[in-house]
N, C-alpha and C positions, 0 to 999 in steps of 0.2 A: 213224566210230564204233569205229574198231580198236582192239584194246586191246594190238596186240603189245608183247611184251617184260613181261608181266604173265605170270607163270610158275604164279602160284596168285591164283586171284580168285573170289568167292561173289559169285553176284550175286543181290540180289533185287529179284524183279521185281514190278509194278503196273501201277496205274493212279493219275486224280489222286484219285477216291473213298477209296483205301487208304492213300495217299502216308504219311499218318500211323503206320498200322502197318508201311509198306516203312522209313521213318528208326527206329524204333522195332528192327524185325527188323534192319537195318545196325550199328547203335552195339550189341544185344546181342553178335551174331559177336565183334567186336573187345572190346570187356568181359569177355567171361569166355574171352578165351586169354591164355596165360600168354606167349603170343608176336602180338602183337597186331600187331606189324609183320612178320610174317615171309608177309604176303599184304595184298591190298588187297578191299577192298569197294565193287560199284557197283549204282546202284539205276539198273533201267534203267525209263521210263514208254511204254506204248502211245502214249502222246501223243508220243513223239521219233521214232515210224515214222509217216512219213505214207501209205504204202502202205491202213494200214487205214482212211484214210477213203473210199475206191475203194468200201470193201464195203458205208459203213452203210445197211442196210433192205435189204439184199440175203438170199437165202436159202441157207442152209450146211445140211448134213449130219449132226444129229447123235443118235447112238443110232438110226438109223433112221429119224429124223423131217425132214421140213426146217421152218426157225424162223429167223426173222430176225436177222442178224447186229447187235447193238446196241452203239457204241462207248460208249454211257455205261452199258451193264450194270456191275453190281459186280465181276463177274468176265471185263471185255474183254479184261484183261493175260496171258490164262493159255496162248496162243500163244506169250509170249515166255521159256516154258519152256525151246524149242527154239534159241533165240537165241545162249545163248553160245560154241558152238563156233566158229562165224563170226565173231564180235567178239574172238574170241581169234585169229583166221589161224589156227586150225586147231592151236594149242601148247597146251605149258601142260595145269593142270587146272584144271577151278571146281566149282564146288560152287552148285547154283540154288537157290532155297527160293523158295516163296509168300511174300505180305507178312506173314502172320497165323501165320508160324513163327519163335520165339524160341530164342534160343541159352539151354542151361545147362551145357552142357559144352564142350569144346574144340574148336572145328574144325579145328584144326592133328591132329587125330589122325584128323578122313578124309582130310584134306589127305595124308599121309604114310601111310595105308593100305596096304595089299597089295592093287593091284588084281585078281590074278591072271593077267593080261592079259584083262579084262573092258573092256569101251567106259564101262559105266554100272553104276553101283551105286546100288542103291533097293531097298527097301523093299514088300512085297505088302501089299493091302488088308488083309489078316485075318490078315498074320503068321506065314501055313504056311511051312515050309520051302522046296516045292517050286511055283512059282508056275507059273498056268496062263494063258495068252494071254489079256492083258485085265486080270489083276489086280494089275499092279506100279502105285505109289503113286508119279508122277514129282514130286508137291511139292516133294521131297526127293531132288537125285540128284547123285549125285560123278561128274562127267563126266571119261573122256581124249580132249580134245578133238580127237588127230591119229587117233582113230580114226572120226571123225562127220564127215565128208567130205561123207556124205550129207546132212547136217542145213540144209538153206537155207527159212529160216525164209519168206520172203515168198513161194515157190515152193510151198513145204507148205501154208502158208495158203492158194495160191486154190484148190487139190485139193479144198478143202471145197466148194465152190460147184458144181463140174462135177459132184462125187459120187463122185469118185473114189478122196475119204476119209475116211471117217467122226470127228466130230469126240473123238465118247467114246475109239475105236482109237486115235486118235491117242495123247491124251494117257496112255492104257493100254500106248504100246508094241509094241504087237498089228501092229504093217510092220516092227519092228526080229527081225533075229535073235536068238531067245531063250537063244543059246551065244554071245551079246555081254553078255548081262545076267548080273551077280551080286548077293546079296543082303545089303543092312544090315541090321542088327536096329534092330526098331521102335521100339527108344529113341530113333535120330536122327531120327524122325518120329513122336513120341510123338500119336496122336490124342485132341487136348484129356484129356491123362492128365500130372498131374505128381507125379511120385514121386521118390524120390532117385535110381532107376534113370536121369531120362532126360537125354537129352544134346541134345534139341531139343523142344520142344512146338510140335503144332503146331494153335491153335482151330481147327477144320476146319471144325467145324457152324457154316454161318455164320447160320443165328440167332441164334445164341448169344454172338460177339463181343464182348469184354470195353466196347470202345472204340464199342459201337450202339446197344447197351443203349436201348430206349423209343423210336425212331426206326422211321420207317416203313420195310418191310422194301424195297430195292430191286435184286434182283436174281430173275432168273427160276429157278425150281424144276422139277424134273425136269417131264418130260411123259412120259416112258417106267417102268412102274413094271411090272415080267413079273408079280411075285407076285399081282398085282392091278390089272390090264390098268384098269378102269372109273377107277382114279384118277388117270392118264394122261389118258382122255377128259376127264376133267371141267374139270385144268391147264389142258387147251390150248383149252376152250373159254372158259373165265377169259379167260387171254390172248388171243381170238378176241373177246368183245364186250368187258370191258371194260378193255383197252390191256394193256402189258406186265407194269405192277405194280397194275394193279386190284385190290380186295378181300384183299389179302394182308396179314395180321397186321404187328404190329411187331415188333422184334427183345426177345428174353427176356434178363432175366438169366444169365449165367455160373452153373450150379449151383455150376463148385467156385472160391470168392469169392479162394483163394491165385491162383488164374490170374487172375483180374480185377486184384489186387493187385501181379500179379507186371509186366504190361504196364502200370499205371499209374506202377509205380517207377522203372520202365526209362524211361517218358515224362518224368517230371521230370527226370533225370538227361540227358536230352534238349536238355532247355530251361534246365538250368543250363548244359550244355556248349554252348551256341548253336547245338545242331545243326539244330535248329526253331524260330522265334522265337515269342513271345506273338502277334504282330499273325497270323503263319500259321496256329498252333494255332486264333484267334480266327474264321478265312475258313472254315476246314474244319469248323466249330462252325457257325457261320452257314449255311452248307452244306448241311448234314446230316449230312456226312462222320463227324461225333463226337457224340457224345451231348451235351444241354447240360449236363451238369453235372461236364463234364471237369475244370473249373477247381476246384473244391471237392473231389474226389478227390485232386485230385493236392495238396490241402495236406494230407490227413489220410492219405494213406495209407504205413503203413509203411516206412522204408528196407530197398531190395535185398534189401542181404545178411539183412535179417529176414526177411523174406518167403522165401528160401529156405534158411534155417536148421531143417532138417529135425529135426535133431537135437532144439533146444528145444522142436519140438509133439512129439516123442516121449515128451520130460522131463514136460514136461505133463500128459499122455497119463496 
């Protein structure tokens, strides 16, 4: 899986439930830079590491709680946060994103950043300045990858299981040195916000998913809730009689319909550039993966560059 001699590379990662939003998130990166070749893009899936079927119905670590490790949760891939230092030999820089984070500014301009001599730059939950252990946002993180040495991704992974690391920690950063971490402004991890400030969005709420819309919801919801401990009990007794995605709602519409608009452009654009064919988009539809009415969207909605022509809903305005 080595990637040497790739000197800059973004990789986003999944699983095969997302796959749709991970070619979706790939083809934006290189779209909207004015240097589109000057790095490469790869989408890595949970399903090319065979290590994680070792784990499935096994019980991990996480926020506290232990909970069954499920390789068809929606969010199995989010381990392979940690991946790309290692797929690089340790060079090089990459840039990792979720599947469900879309390019609208350039990534050549974290590529060429000032790292300051930081390992990782990201982003804090809430966008303080000064972030406190637990609260950096790794969806979104410009990695230098010869400084992650430590980072071995299928070594990390079985820690969850002994207890020896918490899985929410993890993915918060909360074992790394916090004088290795610097911070991006929230624009390149815009949380489901698009304004002409930002320079990534990213749908987070995954309710909400432009690309779910009406489908049954299938991915497990927190069990850990401090503000309100009894809503925690109640999760995990859900999940305790009736299976993993029992009684859970479907997924809602998109309040803001530009974001809806904005990933069904980018998917046509998709499927005219052969990146996706008809007959796949059709499997991932059959699936559940997509909404069904992916296909009737994508005749009516908008071109691209309209949908983020800020300017003309101004003019409007």
């Amino acid at each position: 899986m080595a990637a040497s001699g790739e000197r800059r590379c973004v990789f986003v990662h999944t699983n095969d439930k997302q796959y749709v939003g991970a070619v979706v998130s790939a083809y934006s990166m290189q779209r909207r830079s004015r240097t589109p070749d000057a790095f490469t893009v790869r989408i890595i899936k949970r399903e090319e590491f065979p290590f994680f079927e070792r784990y499935q119905g096994r019980r991990y670590l996480r926020d506290g709680t232990w909970r069954p490790w499920l390789n068809e949760d929606l969010q199995s891939f989010t381990p392979l946060r940690f991946a790309p230092p290692e797929l690089m030999d340790y060079e090089g820089r990459a840039i990792v994103v979720d599947p469900d984070i879309f390019a609208i500014g350039d990534v050549m301009e974290l590529f060429e950043r000032n790292m300051g001599g930081k390992a990782i730059l990201c982003r804090t939950h809430d966008g303080v300045k000064r972030a406190v252990r637990g609260r950096y946002a790794s969806s979104v993180m410009l990695l230098d990858c010869s400084r992650l040495r430590h980072w071995r991704l299928e070594e990390q992974f079985a820690r969850l299981f002994t207890g020896e690391l918490d899985y929410k920690a993890w993915l918060g950063l909360e074992a790394e040195d916090p004088e290795t971490i610097g911070e991006l402004e929230p624009e390149w991890n815009d949380f489901d916000r698009l304004t002409p400030r930002t320079r990534m969005v990213h749908m987070t709420r995954r309710s909400t998913q432009p690309w779910k819309t009406g489908l049954k919801m299938d991915y497990l919801p927190v069990e850990h809730f401090r503000p309100f401990p009894p809503f925690g009990w109640l999760m995990r007794a859900r999940r305790l009689l009736f299976g993993p995605y029992g009684l859970l709602p479907r997924y809602r519409r998109h309040p803001d319909r530009r974001q809806e608009q904005l990933f069904f452009a980018y998917l046509r654009e998709c499927l005219e550039a052969g990146l996706i064919s008809r007959a796949e988009l059709e499997r991932h539809v059959e699936q559940k993966h997509v909404r069904p009415d992916a296909f009737e969207l994508l005749r009516t909605v908008p071109p691209l560059d309209e949908v983020l022509d800020f300017g003309a809903v101004a003019q409007a305005a």
